[in-house]
PyMOL Python script that loads the backbone (N, CA, C, O; Angstrom):
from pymol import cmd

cmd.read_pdbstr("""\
ATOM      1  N   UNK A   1       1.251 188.592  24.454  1.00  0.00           N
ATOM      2  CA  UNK A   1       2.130 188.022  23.443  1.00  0.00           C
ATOM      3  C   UNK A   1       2.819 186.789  23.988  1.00  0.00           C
ATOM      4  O   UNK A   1       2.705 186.406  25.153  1.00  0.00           O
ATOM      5  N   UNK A   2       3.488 186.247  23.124  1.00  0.00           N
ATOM      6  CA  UNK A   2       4.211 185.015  23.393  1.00  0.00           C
ATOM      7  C   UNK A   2       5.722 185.130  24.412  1.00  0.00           C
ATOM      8  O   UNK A   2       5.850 186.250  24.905  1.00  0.00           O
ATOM      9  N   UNK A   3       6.639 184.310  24.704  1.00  0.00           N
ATOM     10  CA  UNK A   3       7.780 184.242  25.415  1.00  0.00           C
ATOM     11  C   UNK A   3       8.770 184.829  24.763  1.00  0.00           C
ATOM     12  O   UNK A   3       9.083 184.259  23.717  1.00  0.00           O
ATOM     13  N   UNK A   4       9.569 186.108  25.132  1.00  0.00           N
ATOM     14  CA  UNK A   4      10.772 186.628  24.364  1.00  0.00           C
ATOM     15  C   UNK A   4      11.792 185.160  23.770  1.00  0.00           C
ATOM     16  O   UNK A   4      12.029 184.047  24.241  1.00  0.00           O
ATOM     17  N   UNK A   5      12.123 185.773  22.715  1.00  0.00           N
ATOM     18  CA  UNK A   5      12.915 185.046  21.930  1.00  0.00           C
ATOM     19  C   UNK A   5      14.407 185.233  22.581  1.00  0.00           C
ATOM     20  O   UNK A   5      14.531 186.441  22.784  1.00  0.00           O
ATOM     21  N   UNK A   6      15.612 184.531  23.000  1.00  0.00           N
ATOM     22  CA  UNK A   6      16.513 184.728  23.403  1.00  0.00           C
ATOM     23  C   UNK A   6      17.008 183.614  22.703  1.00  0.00           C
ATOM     24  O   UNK A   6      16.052 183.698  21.932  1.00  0.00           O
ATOM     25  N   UNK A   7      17.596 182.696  22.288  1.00  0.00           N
ATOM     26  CA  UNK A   7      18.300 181.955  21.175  1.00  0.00           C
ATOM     27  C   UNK A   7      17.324 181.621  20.182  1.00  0.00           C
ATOM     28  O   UNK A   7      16.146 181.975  20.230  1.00  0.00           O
ATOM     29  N   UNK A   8      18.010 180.716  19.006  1.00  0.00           N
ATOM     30  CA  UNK A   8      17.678 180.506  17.970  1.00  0.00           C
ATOM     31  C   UNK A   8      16.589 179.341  18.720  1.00  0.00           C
ATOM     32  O   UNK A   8      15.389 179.402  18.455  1.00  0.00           O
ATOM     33  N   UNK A   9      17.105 178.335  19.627  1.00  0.00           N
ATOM     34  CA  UNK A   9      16.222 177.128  19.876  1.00  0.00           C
ATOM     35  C   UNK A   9      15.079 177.574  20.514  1.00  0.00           C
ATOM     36  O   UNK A   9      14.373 176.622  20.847  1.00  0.00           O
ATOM     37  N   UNK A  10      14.407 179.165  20.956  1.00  0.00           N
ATOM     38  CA  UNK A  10      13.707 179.253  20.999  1.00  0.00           C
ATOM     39  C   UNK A  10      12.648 178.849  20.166  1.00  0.00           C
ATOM     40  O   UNK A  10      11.793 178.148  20.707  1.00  0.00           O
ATOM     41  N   UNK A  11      12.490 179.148  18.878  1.00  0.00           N
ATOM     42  CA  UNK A  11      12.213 179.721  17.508  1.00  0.00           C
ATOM     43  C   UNK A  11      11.048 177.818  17.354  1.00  0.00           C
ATOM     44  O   UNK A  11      11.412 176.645  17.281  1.00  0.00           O
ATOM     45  N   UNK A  12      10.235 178.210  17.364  1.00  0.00           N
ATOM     46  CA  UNK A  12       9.095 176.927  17.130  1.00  0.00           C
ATOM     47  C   UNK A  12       9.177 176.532  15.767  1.00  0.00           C
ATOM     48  O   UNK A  12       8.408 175.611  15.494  1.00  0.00           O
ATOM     49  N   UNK A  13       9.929 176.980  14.760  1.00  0.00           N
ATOM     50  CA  UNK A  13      10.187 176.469  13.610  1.00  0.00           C
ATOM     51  C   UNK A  13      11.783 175.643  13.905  1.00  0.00           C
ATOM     52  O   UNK A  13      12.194 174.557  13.498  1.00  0.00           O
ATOM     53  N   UNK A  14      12.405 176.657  14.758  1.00  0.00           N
ATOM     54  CA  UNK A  14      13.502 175.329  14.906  1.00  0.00           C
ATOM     55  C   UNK A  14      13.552 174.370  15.622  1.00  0.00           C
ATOM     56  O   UNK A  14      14.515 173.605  15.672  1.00  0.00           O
ATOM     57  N   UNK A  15      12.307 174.247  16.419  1.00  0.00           N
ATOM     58  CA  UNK A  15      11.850 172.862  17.913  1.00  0.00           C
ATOM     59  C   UNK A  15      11.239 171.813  16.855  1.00  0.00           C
ATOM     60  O   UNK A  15      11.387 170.591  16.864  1.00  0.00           O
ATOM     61  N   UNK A  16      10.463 172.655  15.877  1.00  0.00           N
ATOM     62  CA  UNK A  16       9.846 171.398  14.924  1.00  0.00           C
ATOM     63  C   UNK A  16      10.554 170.714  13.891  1.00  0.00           C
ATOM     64  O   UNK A  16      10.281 169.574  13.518  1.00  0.00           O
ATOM     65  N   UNK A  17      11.677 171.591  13.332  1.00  0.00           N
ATOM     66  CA  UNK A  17      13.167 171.408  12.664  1.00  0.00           C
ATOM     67  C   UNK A  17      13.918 169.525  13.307  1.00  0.00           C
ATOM     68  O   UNK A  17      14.112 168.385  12.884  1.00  0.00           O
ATOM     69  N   UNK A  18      14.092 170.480  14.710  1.00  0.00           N
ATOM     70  CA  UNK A  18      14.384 169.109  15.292  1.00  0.00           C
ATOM     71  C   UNK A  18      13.573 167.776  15.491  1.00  0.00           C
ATOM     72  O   UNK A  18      14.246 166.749  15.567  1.00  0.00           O
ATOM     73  N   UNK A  19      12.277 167.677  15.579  1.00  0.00           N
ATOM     74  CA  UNK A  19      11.257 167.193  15.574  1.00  0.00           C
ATOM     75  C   UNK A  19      11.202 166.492  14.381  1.00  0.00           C
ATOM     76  O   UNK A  19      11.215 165.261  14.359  1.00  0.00           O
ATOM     77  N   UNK A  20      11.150 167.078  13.539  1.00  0.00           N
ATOM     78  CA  UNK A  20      11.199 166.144  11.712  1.00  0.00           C
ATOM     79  C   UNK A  20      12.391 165.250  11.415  1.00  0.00           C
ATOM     80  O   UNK A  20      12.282 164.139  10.896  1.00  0.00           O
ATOM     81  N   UNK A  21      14.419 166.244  12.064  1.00  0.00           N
ATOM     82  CA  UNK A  21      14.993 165.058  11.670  1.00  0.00           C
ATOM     83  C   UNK A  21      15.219 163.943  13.071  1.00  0.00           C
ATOM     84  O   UNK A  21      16.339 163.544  13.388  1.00  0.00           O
ATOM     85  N   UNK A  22      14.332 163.666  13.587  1.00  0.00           N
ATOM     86  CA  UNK A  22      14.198 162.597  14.388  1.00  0.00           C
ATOM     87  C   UNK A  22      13.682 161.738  13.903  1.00  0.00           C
ATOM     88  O   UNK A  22      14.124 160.593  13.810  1.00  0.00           O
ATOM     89  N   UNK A  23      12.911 162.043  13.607  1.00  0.00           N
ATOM     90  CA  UNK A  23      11.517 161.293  12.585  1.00  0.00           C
ATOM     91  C   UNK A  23      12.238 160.540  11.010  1.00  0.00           C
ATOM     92  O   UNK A  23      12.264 159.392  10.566  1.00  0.00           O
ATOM     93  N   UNK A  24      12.680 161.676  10.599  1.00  0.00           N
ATOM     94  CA  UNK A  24      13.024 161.198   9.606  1.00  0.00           C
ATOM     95  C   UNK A  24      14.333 160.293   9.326  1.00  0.00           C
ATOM     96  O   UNK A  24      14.686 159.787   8.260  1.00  0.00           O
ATOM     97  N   UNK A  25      14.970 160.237  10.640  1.00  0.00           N
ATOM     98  CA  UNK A  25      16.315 159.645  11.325  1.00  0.00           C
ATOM     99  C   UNK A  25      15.535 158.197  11.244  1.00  0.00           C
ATOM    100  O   UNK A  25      15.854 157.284  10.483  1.00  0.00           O
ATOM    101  N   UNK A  26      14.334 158.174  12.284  1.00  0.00           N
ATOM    102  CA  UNK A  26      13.952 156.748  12.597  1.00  0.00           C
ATOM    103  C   UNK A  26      13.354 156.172  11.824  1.00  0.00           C
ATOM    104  O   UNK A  26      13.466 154.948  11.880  1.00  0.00           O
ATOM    105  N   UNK A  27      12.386 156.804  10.675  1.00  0.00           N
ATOM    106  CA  UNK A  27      11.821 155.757  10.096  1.00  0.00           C
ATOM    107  C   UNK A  27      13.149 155.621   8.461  1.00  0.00           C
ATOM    108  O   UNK A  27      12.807 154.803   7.607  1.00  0.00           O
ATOM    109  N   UNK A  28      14.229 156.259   8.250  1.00  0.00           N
ATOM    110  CA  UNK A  28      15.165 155.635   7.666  1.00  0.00           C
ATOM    111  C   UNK A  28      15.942 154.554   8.162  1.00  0.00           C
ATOM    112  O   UNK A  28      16.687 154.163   7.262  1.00  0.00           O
ATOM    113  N   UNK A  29      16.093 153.874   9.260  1.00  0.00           N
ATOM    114  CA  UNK A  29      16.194 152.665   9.794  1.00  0.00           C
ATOM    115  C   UNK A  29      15.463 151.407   9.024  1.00  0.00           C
ATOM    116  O   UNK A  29      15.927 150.324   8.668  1.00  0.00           O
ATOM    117  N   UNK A  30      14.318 151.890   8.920  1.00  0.00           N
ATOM    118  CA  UNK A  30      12.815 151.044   8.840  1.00  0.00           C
ATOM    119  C   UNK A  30      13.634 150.398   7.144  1.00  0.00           C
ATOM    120  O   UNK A  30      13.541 149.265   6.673  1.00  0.00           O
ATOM    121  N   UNK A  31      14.206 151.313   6.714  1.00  0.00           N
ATOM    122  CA  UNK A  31      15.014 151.357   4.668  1.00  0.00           C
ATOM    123  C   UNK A  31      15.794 149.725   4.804  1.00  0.00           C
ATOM    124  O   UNK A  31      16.227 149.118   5.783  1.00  0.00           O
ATOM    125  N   UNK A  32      15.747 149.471   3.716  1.00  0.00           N
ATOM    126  CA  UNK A  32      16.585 148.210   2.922  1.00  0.00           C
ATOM    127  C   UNK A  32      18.043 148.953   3.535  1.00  0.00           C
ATOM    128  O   UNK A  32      18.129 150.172   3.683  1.00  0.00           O
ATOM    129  N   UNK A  33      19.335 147.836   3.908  1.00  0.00           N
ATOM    130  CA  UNK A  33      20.400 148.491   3.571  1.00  0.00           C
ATOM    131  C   UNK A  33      20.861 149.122   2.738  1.00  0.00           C
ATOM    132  O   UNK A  33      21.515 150.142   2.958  1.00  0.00           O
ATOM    133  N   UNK A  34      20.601 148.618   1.512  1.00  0.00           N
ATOM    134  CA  UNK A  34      20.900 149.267   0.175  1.00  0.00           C
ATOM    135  C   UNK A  34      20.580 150.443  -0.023  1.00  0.00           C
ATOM    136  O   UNK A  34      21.287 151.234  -0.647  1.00  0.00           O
ATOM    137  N   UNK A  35      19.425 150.725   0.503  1.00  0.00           N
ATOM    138  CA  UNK A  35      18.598 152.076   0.214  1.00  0.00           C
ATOM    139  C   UNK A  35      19.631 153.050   1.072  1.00  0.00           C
ATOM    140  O   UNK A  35      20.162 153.968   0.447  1.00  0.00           O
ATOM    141  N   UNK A  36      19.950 152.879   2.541  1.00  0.00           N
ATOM    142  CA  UNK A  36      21.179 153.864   3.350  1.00  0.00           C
ATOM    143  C   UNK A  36      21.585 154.219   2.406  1.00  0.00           C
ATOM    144  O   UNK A  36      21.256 155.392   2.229  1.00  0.00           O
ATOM    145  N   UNK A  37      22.218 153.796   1.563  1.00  0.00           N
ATOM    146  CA  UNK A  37      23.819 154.287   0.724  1.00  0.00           C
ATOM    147  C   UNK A  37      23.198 155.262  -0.736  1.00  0.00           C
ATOM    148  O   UNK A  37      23.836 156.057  -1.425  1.00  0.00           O
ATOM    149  N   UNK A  38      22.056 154.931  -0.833  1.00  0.00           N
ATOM    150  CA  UNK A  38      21.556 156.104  -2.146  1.00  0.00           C
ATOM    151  C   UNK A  38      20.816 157.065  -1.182  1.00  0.00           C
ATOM    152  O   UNK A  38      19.732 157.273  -1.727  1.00  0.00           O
ATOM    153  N   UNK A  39      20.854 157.571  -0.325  1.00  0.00           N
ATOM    154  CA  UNK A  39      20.271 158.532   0.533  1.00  0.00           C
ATOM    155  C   UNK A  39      20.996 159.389   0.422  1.00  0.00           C
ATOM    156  O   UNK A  39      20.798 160.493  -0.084  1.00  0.00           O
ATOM    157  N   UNK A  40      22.404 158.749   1.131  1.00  0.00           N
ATOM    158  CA  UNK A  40      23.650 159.907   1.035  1.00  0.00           C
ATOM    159  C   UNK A  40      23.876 160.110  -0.348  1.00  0.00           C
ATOM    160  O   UNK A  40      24.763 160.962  -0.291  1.00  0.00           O
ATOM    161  N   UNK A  41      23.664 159.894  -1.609  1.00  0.00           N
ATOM    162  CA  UNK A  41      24.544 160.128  -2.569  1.00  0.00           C
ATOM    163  C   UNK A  41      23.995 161.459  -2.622  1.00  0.00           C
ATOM    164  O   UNK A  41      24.444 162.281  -3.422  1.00  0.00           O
TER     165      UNK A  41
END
""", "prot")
cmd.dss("prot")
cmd.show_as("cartoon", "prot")
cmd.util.cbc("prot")
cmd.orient("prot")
């Protein structure tokens, strides 16, 4: 079997969790300024 689980950051759904909002951190940079501010709404 695989490596005992002992925290949540074990959890390969939450390593890839982190993995996506990186991603999705950097290529919102790539956005119009304008576009930042309707993201958050």
């Amino acid at each position: 079997m695989g490596k005992p689980v002992r925290s949540y950051e074990d959890l390969e759904v939450y390593q890839k969790l982190c993995n996506l909002h990186i991603e999705v951190s950097r290529r919102s940079l790539d956005f119009p300024k304008f576009e930042l501010y309707e993201l958050g709404s």
